[in-house]
C-alpha positions as a Python dict, from the first residue, in 0.01 Angstrom:
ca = {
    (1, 'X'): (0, 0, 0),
    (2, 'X'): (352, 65, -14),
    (3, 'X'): (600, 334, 46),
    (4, 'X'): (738, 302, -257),
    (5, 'X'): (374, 363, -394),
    (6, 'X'): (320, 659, -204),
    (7, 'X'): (637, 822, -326),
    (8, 'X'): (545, 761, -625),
    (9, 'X'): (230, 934, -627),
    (10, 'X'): (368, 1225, -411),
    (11, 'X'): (637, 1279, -674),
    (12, 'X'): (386, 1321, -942),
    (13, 'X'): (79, 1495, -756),
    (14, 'X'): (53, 1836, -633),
    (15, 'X'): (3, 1788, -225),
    (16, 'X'): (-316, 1996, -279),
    (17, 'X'): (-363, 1701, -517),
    (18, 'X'): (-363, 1428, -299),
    (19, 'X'): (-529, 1604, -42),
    (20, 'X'): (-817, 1666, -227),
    (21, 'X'): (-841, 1338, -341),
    (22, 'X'): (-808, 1166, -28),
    (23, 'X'): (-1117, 1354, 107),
    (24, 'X'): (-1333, 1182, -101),
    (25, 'X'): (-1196, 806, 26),
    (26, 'X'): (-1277, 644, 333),
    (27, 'X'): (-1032, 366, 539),
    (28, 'X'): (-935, 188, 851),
    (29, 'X'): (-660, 110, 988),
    (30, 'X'): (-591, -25, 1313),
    (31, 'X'): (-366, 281, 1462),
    (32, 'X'): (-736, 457, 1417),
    (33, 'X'): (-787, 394, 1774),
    (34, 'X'): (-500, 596, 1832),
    (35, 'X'): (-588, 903, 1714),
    (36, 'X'): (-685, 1158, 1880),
    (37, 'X'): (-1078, 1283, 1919),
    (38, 'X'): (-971, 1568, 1717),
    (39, 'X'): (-787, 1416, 1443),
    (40, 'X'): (-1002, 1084, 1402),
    (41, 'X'): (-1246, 1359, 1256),
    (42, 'X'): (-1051, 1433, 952),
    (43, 'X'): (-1125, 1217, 701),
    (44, 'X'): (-833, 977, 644),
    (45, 'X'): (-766, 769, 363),
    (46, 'X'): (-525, 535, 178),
    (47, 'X'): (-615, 598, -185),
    (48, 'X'): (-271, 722, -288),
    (49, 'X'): (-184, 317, -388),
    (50, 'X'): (-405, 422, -653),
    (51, 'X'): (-160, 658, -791),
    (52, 'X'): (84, 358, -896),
    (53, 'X'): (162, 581, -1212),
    (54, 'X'): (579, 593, -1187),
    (55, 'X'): (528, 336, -1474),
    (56, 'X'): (304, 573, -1688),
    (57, 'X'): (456, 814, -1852),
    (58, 'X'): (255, 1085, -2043),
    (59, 'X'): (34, 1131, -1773),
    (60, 'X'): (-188, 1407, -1815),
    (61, 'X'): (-236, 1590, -1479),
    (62, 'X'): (-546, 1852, -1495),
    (63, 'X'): (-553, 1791, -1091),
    (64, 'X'): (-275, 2032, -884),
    (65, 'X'): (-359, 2416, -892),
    (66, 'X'): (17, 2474, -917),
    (67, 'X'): (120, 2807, -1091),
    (68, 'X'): (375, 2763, -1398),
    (69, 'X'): (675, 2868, -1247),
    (70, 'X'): (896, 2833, -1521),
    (71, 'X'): (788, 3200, -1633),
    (72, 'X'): (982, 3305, -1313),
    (73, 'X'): (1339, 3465, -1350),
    (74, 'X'): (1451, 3137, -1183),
    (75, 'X'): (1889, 3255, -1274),
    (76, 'X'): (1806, 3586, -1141),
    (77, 'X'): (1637, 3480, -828),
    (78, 'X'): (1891, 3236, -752),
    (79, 'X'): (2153, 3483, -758),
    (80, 'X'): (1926, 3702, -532),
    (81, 'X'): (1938, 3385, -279),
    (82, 'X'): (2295, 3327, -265),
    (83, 'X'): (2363, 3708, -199),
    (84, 'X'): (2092, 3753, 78),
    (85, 'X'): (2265, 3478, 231),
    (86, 'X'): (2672, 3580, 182),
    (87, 'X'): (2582, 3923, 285),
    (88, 'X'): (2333, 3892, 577),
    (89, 'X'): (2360, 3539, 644),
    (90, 'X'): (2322, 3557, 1019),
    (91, 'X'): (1969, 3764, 987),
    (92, 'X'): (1851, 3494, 720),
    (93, 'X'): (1940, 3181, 856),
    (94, 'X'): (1823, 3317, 1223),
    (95, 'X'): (1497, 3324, 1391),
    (96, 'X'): (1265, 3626, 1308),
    (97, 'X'): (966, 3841, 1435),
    (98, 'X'): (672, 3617, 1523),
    (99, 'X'): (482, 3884, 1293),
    (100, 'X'): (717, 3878, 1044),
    (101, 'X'): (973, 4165, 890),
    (102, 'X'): (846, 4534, 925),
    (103, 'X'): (1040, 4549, 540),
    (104, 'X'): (805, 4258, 412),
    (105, 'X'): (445, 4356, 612),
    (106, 'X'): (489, 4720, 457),
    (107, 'X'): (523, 4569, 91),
    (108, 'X'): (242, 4352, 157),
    (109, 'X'): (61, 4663, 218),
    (110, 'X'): (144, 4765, -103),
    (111, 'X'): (38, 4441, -294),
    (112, 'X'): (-294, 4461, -63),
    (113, 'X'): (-317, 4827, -251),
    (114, 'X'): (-264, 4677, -625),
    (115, 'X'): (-584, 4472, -511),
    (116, 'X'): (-812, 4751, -368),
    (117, 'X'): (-726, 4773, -19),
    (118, 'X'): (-564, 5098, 70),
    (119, 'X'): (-562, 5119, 452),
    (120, 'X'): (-374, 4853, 505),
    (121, 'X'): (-107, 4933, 798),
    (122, 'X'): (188, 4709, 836),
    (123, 'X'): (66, 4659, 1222),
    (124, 'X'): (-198, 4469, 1173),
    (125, 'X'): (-22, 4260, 926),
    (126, 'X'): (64, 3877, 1051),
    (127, 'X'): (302, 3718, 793),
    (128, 'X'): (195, 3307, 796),
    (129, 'X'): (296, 2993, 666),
    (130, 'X'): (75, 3067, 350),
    (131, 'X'): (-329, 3117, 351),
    (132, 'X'): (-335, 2788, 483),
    (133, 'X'): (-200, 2843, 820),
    (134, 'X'): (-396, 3205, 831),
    (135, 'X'): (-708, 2967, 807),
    (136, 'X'): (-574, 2767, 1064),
    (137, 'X'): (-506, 3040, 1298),
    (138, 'X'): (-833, 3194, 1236),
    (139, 'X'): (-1015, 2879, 1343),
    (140, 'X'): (-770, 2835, 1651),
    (141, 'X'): (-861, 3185, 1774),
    (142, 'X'): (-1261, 3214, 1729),
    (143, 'X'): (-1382, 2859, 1700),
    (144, 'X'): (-1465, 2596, 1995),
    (145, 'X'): (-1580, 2261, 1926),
    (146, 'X'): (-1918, 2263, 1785),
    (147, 'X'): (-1915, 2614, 1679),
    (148, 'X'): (-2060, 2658, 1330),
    (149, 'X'): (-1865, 2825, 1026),
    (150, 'X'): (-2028, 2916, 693),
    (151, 'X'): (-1868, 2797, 376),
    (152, 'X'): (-1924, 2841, -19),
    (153, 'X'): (-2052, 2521, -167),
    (154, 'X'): (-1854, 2426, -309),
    (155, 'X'): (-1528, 2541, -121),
    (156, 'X'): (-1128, 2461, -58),
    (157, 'X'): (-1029, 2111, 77),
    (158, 'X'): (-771, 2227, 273),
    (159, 'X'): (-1030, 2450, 469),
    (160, 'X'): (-1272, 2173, 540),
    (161, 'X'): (-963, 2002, 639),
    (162, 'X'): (-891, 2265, 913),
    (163, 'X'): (-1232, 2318, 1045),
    (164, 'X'): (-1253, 1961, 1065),
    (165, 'X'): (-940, 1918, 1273),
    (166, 'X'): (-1073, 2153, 1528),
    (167, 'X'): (-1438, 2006, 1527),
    (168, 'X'): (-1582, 2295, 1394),
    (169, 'X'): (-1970, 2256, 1212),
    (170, 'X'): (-1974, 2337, 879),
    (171, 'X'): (-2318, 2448, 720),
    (172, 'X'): (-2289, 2510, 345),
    (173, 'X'): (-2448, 2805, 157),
    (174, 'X'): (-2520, 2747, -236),
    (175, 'X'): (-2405, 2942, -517),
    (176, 'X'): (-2498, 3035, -857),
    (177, 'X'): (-2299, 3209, -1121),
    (178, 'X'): (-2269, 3492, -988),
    (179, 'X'): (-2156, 3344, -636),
    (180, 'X'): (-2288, 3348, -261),
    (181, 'X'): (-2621, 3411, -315),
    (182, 'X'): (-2743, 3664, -25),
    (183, 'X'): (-3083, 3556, 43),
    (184, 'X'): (-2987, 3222, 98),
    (185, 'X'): (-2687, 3341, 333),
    (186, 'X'): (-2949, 3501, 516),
    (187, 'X'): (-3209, 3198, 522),
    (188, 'X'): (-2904, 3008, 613),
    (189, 'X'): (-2811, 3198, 918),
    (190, 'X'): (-3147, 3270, 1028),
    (191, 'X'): (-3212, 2903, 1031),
    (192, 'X'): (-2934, 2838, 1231),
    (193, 'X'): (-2947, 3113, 1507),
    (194, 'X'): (-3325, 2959, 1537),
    (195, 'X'): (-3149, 2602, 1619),
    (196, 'X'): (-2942, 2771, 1871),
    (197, 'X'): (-2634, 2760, 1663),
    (198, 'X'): (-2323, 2960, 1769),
    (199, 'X'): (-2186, 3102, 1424),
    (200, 'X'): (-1841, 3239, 1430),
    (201, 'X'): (-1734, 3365, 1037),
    (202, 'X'): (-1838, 3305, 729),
    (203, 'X'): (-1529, 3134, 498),
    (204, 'X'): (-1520, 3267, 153),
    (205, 'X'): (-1330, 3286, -183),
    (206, 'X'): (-1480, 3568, -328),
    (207, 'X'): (-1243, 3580, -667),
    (208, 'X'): (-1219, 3239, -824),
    (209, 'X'): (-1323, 3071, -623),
    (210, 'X'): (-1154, 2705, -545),
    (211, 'X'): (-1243, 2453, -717),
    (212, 'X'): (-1562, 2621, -952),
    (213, 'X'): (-1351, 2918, -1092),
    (214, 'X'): (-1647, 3179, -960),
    (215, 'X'): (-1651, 3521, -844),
    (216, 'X'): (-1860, 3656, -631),
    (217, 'X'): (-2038, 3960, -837),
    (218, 'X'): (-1955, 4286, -729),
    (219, 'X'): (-2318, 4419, -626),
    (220, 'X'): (-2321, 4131, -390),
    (221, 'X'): (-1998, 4178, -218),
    (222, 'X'): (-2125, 4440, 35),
    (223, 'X'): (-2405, 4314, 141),
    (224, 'X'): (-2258, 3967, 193),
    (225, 'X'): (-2031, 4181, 463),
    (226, 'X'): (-2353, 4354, 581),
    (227, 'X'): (-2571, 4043, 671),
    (228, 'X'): (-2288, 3859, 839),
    (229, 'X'): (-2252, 4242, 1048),
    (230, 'X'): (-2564, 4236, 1145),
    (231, 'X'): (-2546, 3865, 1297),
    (232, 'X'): (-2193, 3943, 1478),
    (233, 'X'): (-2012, 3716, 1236),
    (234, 'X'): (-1703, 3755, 1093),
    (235, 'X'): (-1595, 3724, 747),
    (236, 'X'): (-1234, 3521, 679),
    (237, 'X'): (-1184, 3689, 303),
    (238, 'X'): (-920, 3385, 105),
    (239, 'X'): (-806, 3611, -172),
    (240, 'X'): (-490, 3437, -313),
    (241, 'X'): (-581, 3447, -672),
    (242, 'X'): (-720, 3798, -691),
    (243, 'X'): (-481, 3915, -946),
    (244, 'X'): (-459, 3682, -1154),
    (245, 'X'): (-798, 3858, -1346),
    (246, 'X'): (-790, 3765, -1739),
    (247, 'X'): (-880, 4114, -1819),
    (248, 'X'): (-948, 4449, -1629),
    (249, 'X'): (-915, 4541, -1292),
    (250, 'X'): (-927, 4339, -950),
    (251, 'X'): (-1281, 4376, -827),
    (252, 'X'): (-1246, 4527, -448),
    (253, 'X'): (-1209, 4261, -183),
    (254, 'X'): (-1485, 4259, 58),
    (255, 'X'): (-1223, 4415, 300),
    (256, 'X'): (-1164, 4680, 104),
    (257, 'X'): (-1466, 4936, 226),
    (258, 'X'): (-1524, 4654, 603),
    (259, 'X'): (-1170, 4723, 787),
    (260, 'X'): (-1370, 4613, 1130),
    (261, 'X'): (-1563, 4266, 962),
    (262, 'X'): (-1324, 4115, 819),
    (263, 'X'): (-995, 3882, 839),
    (264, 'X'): (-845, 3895, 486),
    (265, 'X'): (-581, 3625, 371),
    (266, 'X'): (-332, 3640, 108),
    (267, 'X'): (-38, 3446, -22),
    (268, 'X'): (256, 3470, -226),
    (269, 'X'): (182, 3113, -357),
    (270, 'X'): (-4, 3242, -672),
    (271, 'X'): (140, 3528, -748),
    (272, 'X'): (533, 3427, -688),
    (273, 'X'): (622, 3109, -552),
    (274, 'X'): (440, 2846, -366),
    (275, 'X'): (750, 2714, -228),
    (276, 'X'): (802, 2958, -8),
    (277, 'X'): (533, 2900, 269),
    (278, 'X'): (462, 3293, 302),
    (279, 'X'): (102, 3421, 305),
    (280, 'X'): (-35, 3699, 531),
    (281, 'X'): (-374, 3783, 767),
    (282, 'X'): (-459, 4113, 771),
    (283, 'X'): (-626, 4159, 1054),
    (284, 'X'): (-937, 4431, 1242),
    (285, 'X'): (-700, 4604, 1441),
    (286, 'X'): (-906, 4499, 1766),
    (287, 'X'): (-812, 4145, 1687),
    (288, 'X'): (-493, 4198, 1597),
    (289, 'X'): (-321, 4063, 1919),
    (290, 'X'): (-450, 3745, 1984),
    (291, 'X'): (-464, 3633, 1657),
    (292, 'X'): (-67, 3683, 1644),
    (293, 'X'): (-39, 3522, 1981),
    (294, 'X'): (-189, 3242, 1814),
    (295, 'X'): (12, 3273, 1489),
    (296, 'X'): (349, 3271, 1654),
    (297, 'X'): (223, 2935, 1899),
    (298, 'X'): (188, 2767, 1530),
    (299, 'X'): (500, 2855, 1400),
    (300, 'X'): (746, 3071, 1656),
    (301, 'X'): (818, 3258, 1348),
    (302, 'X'): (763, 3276, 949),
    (303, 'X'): (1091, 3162, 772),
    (304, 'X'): (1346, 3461, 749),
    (305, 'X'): (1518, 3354, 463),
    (306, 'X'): (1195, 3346, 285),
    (307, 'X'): (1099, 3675, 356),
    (308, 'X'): (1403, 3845, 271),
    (309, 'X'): (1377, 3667, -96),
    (310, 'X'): (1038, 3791, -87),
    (311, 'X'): (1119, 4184, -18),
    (312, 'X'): (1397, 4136, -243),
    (313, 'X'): (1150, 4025, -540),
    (314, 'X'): (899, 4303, -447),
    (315, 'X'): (1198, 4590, -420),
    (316, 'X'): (1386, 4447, -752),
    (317, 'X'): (1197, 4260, -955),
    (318, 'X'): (920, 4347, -1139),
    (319, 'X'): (669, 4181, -970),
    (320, 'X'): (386, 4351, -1121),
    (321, 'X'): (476, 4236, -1480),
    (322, 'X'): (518, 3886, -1363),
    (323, 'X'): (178, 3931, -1246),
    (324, 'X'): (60, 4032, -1604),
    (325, 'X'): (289, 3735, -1746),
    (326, 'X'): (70, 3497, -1502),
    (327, 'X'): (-281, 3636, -1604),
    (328, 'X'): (-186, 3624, -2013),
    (329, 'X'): (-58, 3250, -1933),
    (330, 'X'): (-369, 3129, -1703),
    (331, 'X'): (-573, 3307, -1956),
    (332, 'X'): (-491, 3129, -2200),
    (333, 'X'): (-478, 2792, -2054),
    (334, 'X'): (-803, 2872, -1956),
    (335, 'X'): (-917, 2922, -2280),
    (336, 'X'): (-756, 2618, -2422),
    (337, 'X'): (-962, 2442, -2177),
    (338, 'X'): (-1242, 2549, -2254),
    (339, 'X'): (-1250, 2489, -2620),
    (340, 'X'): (-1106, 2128, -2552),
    (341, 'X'): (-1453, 2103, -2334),
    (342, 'X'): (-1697, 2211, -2621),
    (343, 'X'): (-1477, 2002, -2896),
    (344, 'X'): (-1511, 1674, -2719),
    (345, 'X'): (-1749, 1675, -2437),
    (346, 'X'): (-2034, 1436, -2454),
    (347, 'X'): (-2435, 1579, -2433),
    (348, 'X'): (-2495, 1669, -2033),
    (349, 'X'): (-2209, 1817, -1919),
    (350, 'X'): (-2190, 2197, -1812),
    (351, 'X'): (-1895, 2385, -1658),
    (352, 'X'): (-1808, 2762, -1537),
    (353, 'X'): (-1619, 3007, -1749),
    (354, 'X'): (-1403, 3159, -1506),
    (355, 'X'): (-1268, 3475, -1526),
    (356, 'X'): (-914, 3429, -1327),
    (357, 'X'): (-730, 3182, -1121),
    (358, 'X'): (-637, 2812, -1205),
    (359, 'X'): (-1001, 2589, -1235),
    (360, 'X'): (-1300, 2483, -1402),
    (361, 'X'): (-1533, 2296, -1204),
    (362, 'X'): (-1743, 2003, -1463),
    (363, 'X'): (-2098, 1902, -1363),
    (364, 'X'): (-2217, 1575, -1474),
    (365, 'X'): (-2553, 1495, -1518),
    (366, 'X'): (-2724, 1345, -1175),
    (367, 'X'): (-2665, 982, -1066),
    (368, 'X'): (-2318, 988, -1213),
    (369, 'X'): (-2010, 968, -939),
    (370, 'X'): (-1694, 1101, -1020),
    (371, 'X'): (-1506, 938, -771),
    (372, 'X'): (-1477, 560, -925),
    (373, 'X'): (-1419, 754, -1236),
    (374, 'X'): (-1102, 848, -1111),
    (375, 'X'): (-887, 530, -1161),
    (376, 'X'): (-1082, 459, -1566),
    (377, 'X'): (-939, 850, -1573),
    (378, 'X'): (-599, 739, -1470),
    (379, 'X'): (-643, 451, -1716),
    (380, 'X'): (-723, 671, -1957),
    (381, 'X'): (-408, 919, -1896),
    (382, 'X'): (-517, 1186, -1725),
    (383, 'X'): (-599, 1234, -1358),
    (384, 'X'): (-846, 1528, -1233),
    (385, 'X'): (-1010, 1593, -837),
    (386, 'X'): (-1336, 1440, -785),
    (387, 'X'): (-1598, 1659, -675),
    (388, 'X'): (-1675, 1517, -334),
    (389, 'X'): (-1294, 1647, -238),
    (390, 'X'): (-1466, 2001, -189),
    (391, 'X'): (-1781, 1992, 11),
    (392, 'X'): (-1824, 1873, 355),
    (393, 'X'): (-2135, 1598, 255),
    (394, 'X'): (-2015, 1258, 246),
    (395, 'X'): (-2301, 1220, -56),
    (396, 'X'): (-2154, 1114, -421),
    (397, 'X'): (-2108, 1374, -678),
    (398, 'X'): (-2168, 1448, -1020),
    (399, 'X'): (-1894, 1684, -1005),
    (400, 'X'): (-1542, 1721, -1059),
    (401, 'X'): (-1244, 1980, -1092),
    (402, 'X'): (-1032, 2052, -1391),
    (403, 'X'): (-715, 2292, -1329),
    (404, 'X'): (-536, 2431, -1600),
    (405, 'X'): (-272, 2679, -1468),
    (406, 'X'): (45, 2462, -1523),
    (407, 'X'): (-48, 2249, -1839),
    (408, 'X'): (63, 2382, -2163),
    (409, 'X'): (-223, 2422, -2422),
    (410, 'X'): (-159, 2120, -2607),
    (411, 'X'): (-142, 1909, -2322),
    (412, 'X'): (-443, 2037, -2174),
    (413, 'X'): (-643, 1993, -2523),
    (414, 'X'): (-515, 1590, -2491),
    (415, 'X'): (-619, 1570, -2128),
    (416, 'X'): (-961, 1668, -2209),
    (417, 'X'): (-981, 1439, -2521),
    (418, 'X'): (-891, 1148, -2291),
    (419, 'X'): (-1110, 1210, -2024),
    (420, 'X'): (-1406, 1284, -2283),
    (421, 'X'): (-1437, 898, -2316),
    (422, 'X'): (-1473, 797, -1950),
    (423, 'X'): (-1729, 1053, -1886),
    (424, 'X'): (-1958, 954, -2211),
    (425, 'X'): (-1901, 614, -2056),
    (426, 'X'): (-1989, 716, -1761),
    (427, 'X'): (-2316, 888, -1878),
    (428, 'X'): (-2426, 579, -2087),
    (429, 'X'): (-2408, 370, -1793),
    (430, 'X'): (-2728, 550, -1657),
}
């Protein structure tokens, strides 16, 4: 493996991409005796060589939730940049709050509001280096080695990367199509606490979830919150595609009606910019100050710069009609994809019907791995995240993710036509 073959992948890939991927790869090295206890339990891997696709143009990428930023008023926010920084350069290019900008925690408030949370108060707000380092946090604060937390199965990579890093037990709870199912939470739990487990929170992505595209049904949503209450165990709410619903209204975050139970996470990744590195916790009040201790050991402070663009785009801009922009785009993608599926899918195959966010998560029928599918995918043209990425078994699976939020229609209906042929391939081989 070279650099050169690493850049080359990186340049191409989403980083969510190529994390995903690597999780379902195994390697060795010999600097693995130098890691760390803690980090020699993330998965590592070297399986970026086999994203030696500079020479392959017309690559077909279905892997990288990315949003499609070229719907963005890209002139106008540019301008917006080089103002905030001739006119209050030496706040913007200085260090910040550790909890971020009173200006920028009150709007969040307000974007918390569009999504069914009206409480919020801009105190118990901790601006973060996006969702991802709110997770992070969150595990820092509550979690000791050995410690169990409670996950969707599937769930994000990039969580089962964090609770990894900090040797955290992860016990998996199934879903169906409507989401967590609540008996089995319960069975789940029950089991555990008999074992002498210490759970600390359940994880969840109630809207969308990452990778399957499901959402958790609304008659479920409380009393998710209310068997986790009555165990003493938190819920850590990831709600950064909640908007971005194909029709109607934002079904209320479990937050909403629980300000004591839960730790709710958002980010400006899906909804403006992903460059940015600017999510939020909102946080029980009585938690509040230790989890922004914890926050502001991480990072010192968010990026002020950032933040001011942010405030700017929420006090100028019309934010909320971007947001409907995003949600006609995605939903059409979406459907794109899914007629692609039923025109050229072989006999076997099932997949979710989401109703916002970026994925579709394709089940195969048993015995078949999508992993060493990857490469005859690549091959093929088109590259997609193998299933394995997104649970915390080391078992093969049958299933794999399919994200359509920054492919155009057409390329998305050629994607799916090229990967048709390695999965009927697959099948036959059976």
């Amino acid at each position: 493996m070279t650099h050169e073959t690493l850049d080359a992948a990186t340049a191409v890939l989403p980083a969510e991409a190529i994390d995903a991927i690597e999780r379902a790869a195994t390697s060795a090295h010999r600097h693995d005796e130098l890691f760390s206890e803690r980090a020699a339990n993330i998965k590592q891997s070297a399986v970026r060589d086999v994203f030696d696709i500079s020479l392959r143009p017309g690559l077909v990428s279905l892997a990288g939730g990315s949003p499609y930023l070229q719907s963005l008023p890209l002139e106008r926010l540019g301008q917006t940049a080089a103002k905030i920084i001739s006119e209050q350069g030496l706040t913007a290019l200085q260090y910040g709050t550790g909890q971020g900008t009173e200006e920028l925690r009150t709007q969040i408030c307000e974007v918390m509001a569009a999504e069914g949370i009206l409480d919020a108060d801009p105190r118990n707000v901790v601006v973060t280096a996006g969702s991802q380092s709110a997770q992070d946090v969150a595990t820092k604060v509550f979690c000791d080695p050995g410690d169990v937390v409670l996950v969707e199965d599937p769930t994000y990579v990039g969580a089962l990367n964090t609770f990894e890093a900090y040797q955290v037990e992860v016990a998996t709870v199934p879903m169906d199509e409507h989401g967590l199912v609540p008996d089995l939470l319960e069975a789940r739990i029950a089991a555990l606490q008999t074992a002498g487990k210490n759970i600390k929170f359940l994880y969840t992505i109630p809207n969308f979830n990452n990778p399957s595209g499901i959402t958790l049904a609304g008659d479920r949503r409380q009393e998710v919150v209310d068997i986790c209450r009555r165990a003493n165990i938190l819920v850590l709410e990831d709600n950064p595609y909640g908007l971005l619903r194909f029709e109607g209204k934002p079904l209320a975050p479990l937050r909403a009606a629980n300000p004591d139970d839960v730790i709710y996470m958002g980010s400006f990744s899906k909804i403006f910019a992903p460059g940015l590195r600017l999510g939020w916790a909102l946080v029980p009040a009585h938690l509040q100050r230790r989890y922004y201790l914890a926050s502001e050991a991480v990072t010192l402070c968010p990026p002020t710069l950032n933040q001011m663009l942010a405030s700017a785009y929420l006090r100028e801009y019309d934010w909320k009609g971007q947001i409907e922009t995003y949600r006609g785009l995605y939903s059409e993608r979406c459907q794109a994809m899914l007629a692609a599926l039923e025109e050229h899918m072989p006999e076997g195959l099932s997949w979710t019907r989401p109703e916002g966010g970026f994925f579709v998560w394709v089940t195969l029928p048993a015995g078949v791995d999508t992993y060493p599918l990857l490469q005859k995918a690549i091959d093929a043209g088109v590259v997609f995240i193998p299933g394995a990425a997104f649970t915390h078994s080391d078992e093969p699976s049958n299933k794999l993710r399919l994200a359509f939020s920054a492919v155009p229609p057409e390329a998305i209906a050629e994607g799916v036509r090229r990967l048709a042929p390695v999965l009927r391939d697959a099948i036959a081989a059976l």
